[in-house]
N, C-alpha and C positions, 0 to 999 in steps of 0.2 A: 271618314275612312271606313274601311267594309273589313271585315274580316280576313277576306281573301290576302293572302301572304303575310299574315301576322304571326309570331312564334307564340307556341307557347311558355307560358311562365309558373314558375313555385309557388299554391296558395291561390291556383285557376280555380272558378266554378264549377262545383262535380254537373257534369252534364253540358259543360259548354266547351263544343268544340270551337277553338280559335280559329282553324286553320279550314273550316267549310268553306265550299265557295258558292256564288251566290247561286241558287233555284231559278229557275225560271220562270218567268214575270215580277219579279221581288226586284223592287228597289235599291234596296240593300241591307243587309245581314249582319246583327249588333250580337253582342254575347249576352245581354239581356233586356229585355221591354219591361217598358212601367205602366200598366194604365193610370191616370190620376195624376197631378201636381200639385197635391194637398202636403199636407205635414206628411203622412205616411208614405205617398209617392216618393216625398223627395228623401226622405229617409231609406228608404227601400231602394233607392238608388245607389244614396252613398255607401250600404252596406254591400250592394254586386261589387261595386268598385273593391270595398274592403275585401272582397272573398275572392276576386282577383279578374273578377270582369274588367275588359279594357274599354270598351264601345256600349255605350248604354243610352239607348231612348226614351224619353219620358214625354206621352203623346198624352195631351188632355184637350178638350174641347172649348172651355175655357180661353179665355187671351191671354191671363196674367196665374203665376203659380203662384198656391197657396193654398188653393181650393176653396173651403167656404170663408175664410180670412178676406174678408170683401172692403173696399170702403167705398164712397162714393165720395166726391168733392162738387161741392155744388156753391157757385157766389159766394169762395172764398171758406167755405166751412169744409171740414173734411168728418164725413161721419164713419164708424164704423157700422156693420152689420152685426148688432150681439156685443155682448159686452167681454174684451178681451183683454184680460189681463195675464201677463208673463211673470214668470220670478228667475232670479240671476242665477238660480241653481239650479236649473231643469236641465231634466238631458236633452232636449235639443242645441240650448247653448252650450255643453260639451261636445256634441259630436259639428256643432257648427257655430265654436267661437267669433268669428268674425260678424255673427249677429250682434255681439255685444254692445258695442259700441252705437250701432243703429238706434238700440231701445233709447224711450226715453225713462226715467226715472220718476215713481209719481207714490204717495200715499194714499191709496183709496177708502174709502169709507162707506158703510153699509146700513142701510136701515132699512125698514119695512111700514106698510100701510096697513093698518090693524082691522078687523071689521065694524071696533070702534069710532072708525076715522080720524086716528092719532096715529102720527107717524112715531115710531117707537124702534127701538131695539130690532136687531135683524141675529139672528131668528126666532126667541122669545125676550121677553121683557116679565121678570119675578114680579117690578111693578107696574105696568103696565097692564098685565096677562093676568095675571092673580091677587094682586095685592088691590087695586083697581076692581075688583071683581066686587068686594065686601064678601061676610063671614060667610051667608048662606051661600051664594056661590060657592065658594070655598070645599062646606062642606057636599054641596053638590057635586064639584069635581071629583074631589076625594075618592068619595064612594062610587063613581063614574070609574074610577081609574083600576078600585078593585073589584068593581064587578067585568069590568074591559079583560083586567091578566088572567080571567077565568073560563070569559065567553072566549078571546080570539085568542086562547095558547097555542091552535092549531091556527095558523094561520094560514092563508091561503090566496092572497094577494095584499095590494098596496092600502087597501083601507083597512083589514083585518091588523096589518104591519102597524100603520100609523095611532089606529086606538088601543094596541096592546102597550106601546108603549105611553099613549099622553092622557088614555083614556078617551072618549066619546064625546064628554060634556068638554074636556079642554081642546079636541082637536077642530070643534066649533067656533068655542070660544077667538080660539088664537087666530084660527082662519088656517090651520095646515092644510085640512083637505083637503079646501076648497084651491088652497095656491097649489099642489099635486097634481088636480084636476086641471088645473088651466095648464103646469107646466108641461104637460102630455100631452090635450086636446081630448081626455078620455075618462069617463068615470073613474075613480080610481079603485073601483071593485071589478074593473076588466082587467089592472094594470097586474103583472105578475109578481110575485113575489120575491123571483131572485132579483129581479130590474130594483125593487124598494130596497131590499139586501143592499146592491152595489150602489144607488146612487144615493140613499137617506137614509144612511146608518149613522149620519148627524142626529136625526130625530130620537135617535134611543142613545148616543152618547148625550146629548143635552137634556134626556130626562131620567139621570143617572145623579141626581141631585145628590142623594145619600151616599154612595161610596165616596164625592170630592168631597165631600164635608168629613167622613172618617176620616179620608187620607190627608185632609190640611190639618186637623186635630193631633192624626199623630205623629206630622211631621213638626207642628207648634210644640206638644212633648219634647220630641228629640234636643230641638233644639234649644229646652228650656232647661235637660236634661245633660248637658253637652259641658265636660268640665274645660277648664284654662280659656284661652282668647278663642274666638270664633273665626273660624277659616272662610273666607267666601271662597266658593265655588267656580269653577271656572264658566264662561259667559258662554252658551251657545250661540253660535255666530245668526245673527238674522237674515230673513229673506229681503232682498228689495224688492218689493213689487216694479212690473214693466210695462209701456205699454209702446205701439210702435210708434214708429216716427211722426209728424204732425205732416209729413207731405204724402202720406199715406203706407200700405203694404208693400208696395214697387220700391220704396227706399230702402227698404229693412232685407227683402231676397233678394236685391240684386246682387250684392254680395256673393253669397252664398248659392248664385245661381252661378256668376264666374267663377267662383271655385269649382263648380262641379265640372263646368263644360273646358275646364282648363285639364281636367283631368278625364275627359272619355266621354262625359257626359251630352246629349245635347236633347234640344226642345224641340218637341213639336205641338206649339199651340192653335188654337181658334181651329182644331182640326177633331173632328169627331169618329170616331174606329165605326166602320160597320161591318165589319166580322169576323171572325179569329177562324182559321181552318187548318188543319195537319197538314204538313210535308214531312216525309218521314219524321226524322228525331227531331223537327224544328216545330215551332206553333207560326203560322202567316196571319200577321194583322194588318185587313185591309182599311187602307181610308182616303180618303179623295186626293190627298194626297198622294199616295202612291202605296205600295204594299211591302211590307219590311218584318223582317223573318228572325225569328232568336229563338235558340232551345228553350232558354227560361223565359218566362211571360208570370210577370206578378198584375195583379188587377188591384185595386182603389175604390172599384165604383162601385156602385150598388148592384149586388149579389144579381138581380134579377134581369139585370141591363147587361151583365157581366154573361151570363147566360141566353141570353136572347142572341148574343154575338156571335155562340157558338153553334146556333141554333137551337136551343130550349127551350120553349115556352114553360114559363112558370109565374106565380103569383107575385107581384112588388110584397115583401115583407110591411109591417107599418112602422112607419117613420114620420116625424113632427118636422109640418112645414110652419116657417118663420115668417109673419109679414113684420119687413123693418118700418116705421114710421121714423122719418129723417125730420128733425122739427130744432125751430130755432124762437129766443123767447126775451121779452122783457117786460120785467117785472118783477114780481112777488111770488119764487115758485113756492113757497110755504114748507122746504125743508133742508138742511143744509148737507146734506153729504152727497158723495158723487155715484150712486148707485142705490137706488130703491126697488124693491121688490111688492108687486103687489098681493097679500095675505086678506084683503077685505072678500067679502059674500059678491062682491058684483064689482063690474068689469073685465073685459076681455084680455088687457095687456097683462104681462106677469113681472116684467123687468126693464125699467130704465135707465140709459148710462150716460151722467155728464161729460162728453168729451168735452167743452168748454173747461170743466175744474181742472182739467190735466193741461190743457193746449195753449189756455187762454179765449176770452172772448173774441167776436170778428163783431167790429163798429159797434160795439157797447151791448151787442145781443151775446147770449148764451146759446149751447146748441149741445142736441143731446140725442140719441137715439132710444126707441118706444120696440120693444119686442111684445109682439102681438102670438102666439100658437093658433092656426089657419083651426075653424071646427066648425062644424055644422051652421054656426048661426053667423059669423065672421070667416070671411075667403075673401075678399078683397081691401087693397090698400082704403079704398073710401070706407066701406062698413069698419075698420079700424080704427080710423082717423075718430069716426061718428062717435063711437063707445068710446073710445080715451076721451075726447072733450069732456061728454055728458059726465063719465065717471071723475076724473081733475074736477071738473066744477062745482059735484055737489059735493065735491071732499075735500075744496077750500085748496087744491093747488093750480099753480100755476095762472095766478089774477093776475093778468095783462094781455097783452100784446104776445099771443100764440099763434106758431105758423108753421106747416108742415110743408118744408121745403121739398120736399121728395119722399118716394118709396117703395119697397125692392120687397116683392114675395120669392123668398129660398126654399127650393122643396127639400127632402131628405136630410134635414139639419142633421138629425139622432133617432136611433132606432130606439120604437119602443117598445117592451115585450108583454104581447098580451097572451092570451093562453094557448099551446101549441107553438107561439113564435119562434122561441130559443131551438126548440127542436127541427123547425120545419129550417131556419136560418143555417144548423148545423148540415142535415141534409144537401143544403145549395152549395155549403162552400164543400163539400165532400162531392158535388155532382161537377164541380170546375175544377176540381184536385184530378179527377177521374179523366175529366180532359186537357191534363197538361197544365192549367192556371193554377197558381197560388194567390189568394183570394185572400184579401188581409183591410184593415182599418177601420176606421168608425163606420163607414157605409160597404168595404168588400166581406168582412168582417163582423158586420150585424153587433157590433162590438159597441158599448157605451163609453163613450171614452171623453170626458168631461175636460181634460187638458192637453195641451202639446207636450208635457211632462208624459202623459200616459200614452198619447198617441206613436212616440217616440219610440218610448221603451216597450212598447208592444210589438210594435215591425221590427228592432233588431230581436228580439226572443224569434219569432216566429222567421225569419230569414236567416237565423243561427248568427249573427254578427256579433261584433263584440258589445256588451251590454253595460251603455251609461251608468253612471252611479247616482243614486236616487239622491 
């Protein structure tokens, strides 16, 4: 339906006229466009609808929504891309319950590959990390840790960050650095310091030893201290962890895609925008498809692609491409939880996800996905494969019967901020504001945005909608 002879309604979008009718050569004329059918895409939808848009297109190039939420099904295995896990109280299952029920329900578990070659603790281990060390060590860290809070009080990026809080000697020891290093694709003396601010301010809550040890001290007082019967406490409710369905991401949105196109919503996939151009108060986005016209135009994609559309040449910001190694195995992988991260001095890959521990096995094999960060010495799926064997082998996992069913290089996974970035990133999406586009999510957005919990709640603030509860 086109807008032509539509009324308008109470709680319409400030700027969308209902009642335009169509331009010409325009296809036809929605009250708002989405570039993108990721998490923020489709959230950015549902929130036009809430602000009172009737007709809304969401055009991605893509076949299937969800955006990087990928899987691939191969002889029976279904892998994902990345390791994704959900919780039953994010706000995207508030603004789209009917996900619920799709999730499956799973406990995950986490540990880490040390530079020792002991799988340990994720993301230190007191014995492991220190106690393991013996005394001199010890006091080598120590004194590493108070000569570190001296030299980088001013700190100035992600390595200054990381030794202020663990010290020098310990941020070796553990393997932080170096796992920083891999999770980027980047020295982490280029990485900036707000990005280590938002993404591993784990790093300085876990070396914050001394305050949990006052605060258990003197909540042990209290309660030693505490006259007549002891009250317990009421229980805070826990998180389930989620993950999606076993027949992949197509099972979990379709839902949630009928919901939207029951209400105004509709898709236009496997279709790619080549240009976005003014007609008076309207933005025209062209694509091979045809060309379709709406005052409001929100973008998803990466800021620089987003611009190029409008005619701007400008520079791709830097963003960490993903090679997935899709692998299935039997044997003796040498560690039992369903998620390992690698923390040793060598090796290319940073994170592996048992989807076998959630799914179940296929014909007595196990099967798991290998995240590799694309850098200088590894860019393709074989140089990947190469460096994960040799690295597993000499580090005693996975003794058997290993095999890399497939594998999928993702570019623009997450943006990462090295010096000038945030600024040059703020400028792009202020140079698509200029033209009419609202430029929003982890890639329109230049935005870190580590869950669909945040992804969520970031597109309703910045499209003024009603804002999930955390």
């Amino acid at each position: 339906m086109t807008a032509e002879g539509t009324r308008e309604r109470d709680g319409a979008v400030p700027g969308v006229a209902h009642d335009r009718g169509v331009p010409p050569g325009v296809t036809k004329v929605y009250d708002g466009i989405v570039l993108g059918a990721g998490i923020s895409g489709l959230v950015s939808a549902s929130v036009l609808l809430e602000k009172g848009a009737r007709t809304v297109l969401v055009i991605d190039e893509y076949e299937r929504v969800g955006g990087n939420h990928l899987d691939f099904s191969i002889d029976g295995y279904t892998f994902d891309v990345g390791s994704l896990i959900f919780q039953d109280d994010s706000p995207l299952v508030h603004r789209f319950p009917e996900l619920l029920p799709r999730y499956v329900p799973v406990e995950p578990t986490w540990s880490r590959l040390n530079p020792q070659g002991k799988v340990t603790d994720y993301p230190f281990s007191m014995k492991d990390d220190l106690v393991a060390a013996g005394p001199a060590a010890w006091a080598s860290m120590a004194a590493s840790l108070v000569a570190s809070r001296f030299r980088y009080r001013n700190q100035r990026n992600a390595r200054d960050f990381t030794r202020f809080w663990v010290g020098t000697k310990a941020a070796e020891r553990t393997g932080l650095e170096h796992y920083i290093e891999r999770f980027c694709g980047l020295p982490s003396e280029v990485i900036d310091l707000d990005f280590a601010r938002a993404r591993m301010m784990w790093i300085a809550d876990n070396a914050r030893v001394w305050p949990r040890v006052t605060r258990a001290a003197r909540g042990l007082r209290k309660r030693l201290a505490r006259r007549g019967p002891e009250v317990e406490a009421p229980t805070q409710r826990r998180t389930q962890q989620l993950v999606r369905p076993r027949e992949g991401f197509d099972a979990l949105y379709r839902p949630l895609v009928e919901r939207l196109e029951s209400e105004g919503v509709e898709f236009l996939l496997s279709t790619p925008s080549t240009a976005i151009e003014r007609a008076d108060e309207s933005l025209v986005v062209r694509t091979s498809a045809g060309d379709f016209s709406s005052p409001m135009l929100v973008s998803t994609v990466p800021t620089h692609r987003a611009l190029a559309l409008v005619g701007v040449d400008s520079e791709p910001l830097p963003t960490v491409t993903i090679i997935s190694l899709l692998c299935s195995f039997a044997g003796r992988r040498g560690f039992d939880t369903s998620i390992l991260y690698n923390f040793s001095h060598d090796g290319s890959w940073k994170r592996l996800t048992m989807h076998s521990d959630f799914y179940g096995p296929v014909r007595e094999r196990e099967y798991f996905c290998v995240e590799v960060v694309g850098s200088g010495s590894v860019r393709t799926v074989a140089e990947a494969e190469k460096s994960f064997r040799e690295h597993t082998q000499a580090n005693g996992l996975f003794h058997g019967d290993l095999r890399i069913e497939g594998g999928h290089v993702l570019e623009n996974v997450y943006p990462v901020f090295t010096g000038g970035s945030a600024a040059r990133a703020a400028d792009q999406v202020a140079l698509l504001h200029d033209h009419g586009v609202t430029s929003l999510g982890k890639q329109g957005g230049f935005d870190y945005q580590p869950t669909a919990r945040v992804s969520t709640r970031n597109a309703e603030k910045k499209l003024g909608g009603t804002v999930s509860p955390k």
